[in-house]
N, C-alpha and C positions, 0 to 999 in steps of 0.2 A: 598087230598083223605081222607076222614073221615074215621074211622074204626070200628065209634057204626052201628052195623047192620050189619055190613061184615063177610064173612065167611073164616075164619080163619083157616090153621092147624099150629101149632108148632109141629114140631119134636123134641125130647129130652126132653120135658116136664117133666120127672119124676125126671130130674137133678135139679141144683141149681138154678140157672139162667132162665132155662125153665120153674121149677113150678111157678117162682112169674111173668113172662112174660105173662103164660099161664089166673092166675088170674086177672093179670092186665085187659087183655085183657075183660077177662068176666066184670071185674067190668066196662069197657068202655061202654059194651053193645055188643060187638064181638059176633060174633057165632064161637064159639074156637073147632075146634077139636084138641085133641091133642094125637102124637102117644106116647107112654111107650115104653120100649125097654121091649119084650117076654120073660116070665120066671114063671117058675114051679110054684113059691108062687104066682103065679096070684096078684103079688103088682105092684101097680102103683108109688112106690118111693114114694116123698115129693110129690104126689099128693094123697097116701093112707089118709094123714091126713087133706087134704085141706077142709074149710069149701066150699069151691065153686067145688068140683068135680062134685057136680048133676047138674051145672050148666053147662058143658063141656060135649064132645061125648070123650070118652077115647078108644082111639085103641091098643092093643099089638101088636107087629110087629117089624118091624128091616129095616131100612132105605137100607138096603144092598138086603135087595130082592125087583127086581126092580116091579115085577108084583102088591105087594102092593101098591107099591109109586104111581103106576097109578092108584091103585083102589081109596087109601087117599087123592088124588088131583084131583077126579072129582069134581065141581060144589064148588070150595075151590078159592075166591080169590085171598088169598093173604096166601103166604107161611113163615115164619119163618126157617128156616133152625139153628136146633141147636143140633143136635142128631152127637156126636161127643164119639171118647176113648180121653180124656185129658192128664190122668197121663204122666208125662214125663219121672220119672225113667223107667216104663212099656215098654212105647215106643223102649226104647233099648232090651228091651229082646222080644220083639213079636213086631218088626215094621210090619210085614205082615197084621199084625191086623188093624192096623193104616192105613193102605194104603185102605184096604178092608173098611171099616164103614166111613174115611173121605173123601177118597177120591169118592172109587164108590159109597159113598152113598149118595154125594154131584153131582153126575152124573144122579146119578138115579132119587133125585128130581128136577133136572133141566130138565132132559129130559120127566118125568110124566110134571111136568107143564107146559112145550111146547105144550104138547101133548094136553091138557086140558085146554086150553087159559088161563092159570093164570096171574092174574093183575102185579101181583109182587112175585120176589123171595126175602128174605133177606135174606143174608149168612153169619149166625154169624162166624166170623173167632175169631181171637184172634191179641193179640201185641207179641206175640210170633214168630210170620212170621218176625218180625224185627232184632232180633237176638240182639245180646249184640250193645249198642247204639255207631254211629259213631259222632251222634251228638246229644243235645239235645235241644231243647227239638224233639223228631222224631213227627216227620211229615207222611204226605202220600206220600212223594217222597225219604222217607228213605230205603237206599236197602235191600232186601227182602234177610234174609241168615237164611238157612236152619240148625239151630244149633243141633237140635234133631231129631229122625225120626218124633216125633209126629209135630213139626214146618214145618217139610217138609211135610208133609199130609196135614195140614192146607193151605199150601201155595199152593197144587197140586190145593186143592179143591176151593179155591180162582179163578185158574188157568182156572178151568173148568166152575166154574160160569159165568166168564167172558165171556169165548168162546163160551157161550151161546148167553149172549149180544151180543158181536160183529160178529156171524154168524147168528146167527138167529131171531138177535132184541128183544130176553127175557130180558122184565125190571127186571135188576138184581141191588139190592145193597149191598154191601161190609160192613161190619160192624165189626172192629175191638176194640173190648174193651180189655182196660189195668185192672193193677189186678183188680177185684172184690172180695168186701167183704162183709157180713153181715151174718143173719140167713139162717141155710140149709149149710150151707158153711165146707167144712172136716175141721175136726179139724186138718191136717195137715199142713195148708195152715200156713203163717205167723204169720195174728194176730189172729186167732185162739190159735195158741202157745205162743204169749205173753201175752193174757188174762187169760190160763191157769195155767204158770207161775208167774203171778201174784197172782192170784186168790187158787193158794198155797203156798204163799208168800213171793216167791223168791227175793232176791234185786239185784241180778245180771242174767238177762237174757242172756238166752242162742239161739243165732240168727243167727249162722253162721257169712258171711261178711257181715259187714253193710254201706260199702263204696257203691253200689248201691245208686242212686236213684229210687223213685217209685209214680206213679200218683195212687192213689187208690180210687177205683170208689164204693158207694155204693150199691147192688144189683136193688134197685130201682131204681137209675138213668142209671143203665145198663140197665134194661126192657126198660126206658123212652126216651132211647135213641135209640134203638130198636124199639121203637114202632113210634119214629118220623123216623125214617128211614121207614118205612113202609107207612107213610103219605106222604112223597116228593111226 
C-alpha cells in the first residue's frame, strides 16, 4: 500500500512523535489530516512552528468525544492512532484520565473507522505494556504486565484495537515503540537530562539506576516505522 496520495489522519499530532509523523507523512506526498488536542490558546503544539502546517488540514478536538472521531474519519484512509496522556508519575494521581483518552479514545477511533470503511488503523501503543523485562531481549510474546495505570490504558487500548480485528475484520496494526529520542522530546526524559548535564558541565551525572537496559530509537525511525506499518 503506498501512502503518497492517501488520506491520512494522525491523531496526537501536536505531540512528539506525532508532529514529525504528521510531516513525514506530508513530505511522502499524504494527504495528512491531523487532529490537536482543543485548547483556549488555539495552539497547535510542535505543529504551531512546523514549516509544513499549511500543508496539512489541522482539527482541534479530543479523541474522547466519539461524535468527532466519526466526523475526522470520513473519507480518511488510513488512520494513525497516537493521541494518548503519557506521563507515568500523572497516571498514579488521575488514572481515570488515562482510562478516558486511551482507552475510550482508542474505542472511539476504532469504532469511527468501522463506521467509515477505513483501510487501516495503526495503533501507536508503547514498550510500556511489557512491564519490567522477564527476558530479553522482549519480544511480541513477552507478557503484557500492567505496571502503571498509564501501561494499563495502553494495554486496554491495545486490547480494544484488537477486538476490532478479530470481531469485525478492522485492519488493525499494533505498533509498539521502545524509548524514543530526539528533537520536541521533554526535557525530562533521560537523555534530555544527560545532555543538559553535560552541557552544564557536570562530570558526574546524575541518572537514577543505571543497571536497566534500553533500545533507544530515534524520533525518525519511530515515524518510519510507523509509517511501514501503515504500508503492510
Amino acid at each position: 500500500m503506498e501512502l503518497k496520495g492517501k488520506r491520512i489522519l494522525v491523531t496526537g499530532a501536536d505531540g512528539f512523535i506525532g508532529s514529525h509523523l504528521a510531516e513525514a507523512l506530508v513530505q511522502e506526498g499524504a494527504k495528512v489530516r491531523s487532529l490537536v488536542l482543543y485548547n483556549s490558546f488555539n495552539s497547535w503544539g510542535w505543529l504551531d512552528e512546523s514549516p509544513l502546517n499549511r500543508d496539512m488540514e489541522i482539527v482541534l478536538g479530543d479523541v474522547r468525544d466519539a461524535n468527532l472521531c466519526n466526523k475526522i474519519t470520513k473519507d480518511i484512509d488510513i488512520v494513525f492512532n497516537l493521541a494518548a496522556l503519557i506521563a507515568i508519575p500523572y497516571s498514579y494521581i488521575a488514572p481515570d484520565s488515562y482510562i478516558e483518552t486511551n482507552v475510550k479514545g482508542a474505542l472511539n477511533i476504532c469504532q469511527s473507522s468501522l463506521n467509515n470503511s477505513v483501510e487501516r488503523v495503526v495503533q501507536v501503543s508503547t514498550s510500556e505494556v511489557y512491564g519490567s523485562a522477564q527476558y530479553v531481549p522482549i519480544d511480541e510474546k513477552h507478557p503484557l504486565q500492567p505496571q502503571s495505570p498509564y501501561s494499563a490504558s495502553k494495554i486496554g487500548a491495545d486490547a480494544i484495537a484488537m477486538s476490532f480485528y478479530y470481531t469485525f475484520d478492522l485492519p488493525v496494526v499494533i505498533a509498539r515503540p521502545f524509548n524514543t529520542y530526539g528533537p520536541r522530546q521533554s526535557a525530562r526524559a533521560v537523555i534530555p537530562t544527560i545532555i543538559t548535564q553535560i552541557a552544564q558541565g557536570r562530570y558526574e551525572l546524575e541518572i537514577g539506576d543505571a543497571s536497566p537496559s534500553r533500545d533507544f530509537n530515534y524520533v525518525t525511525d519511530t515515524g518510519g516505522g510507523a509509517y511501514i506499518a501503515g504500508e503492510v
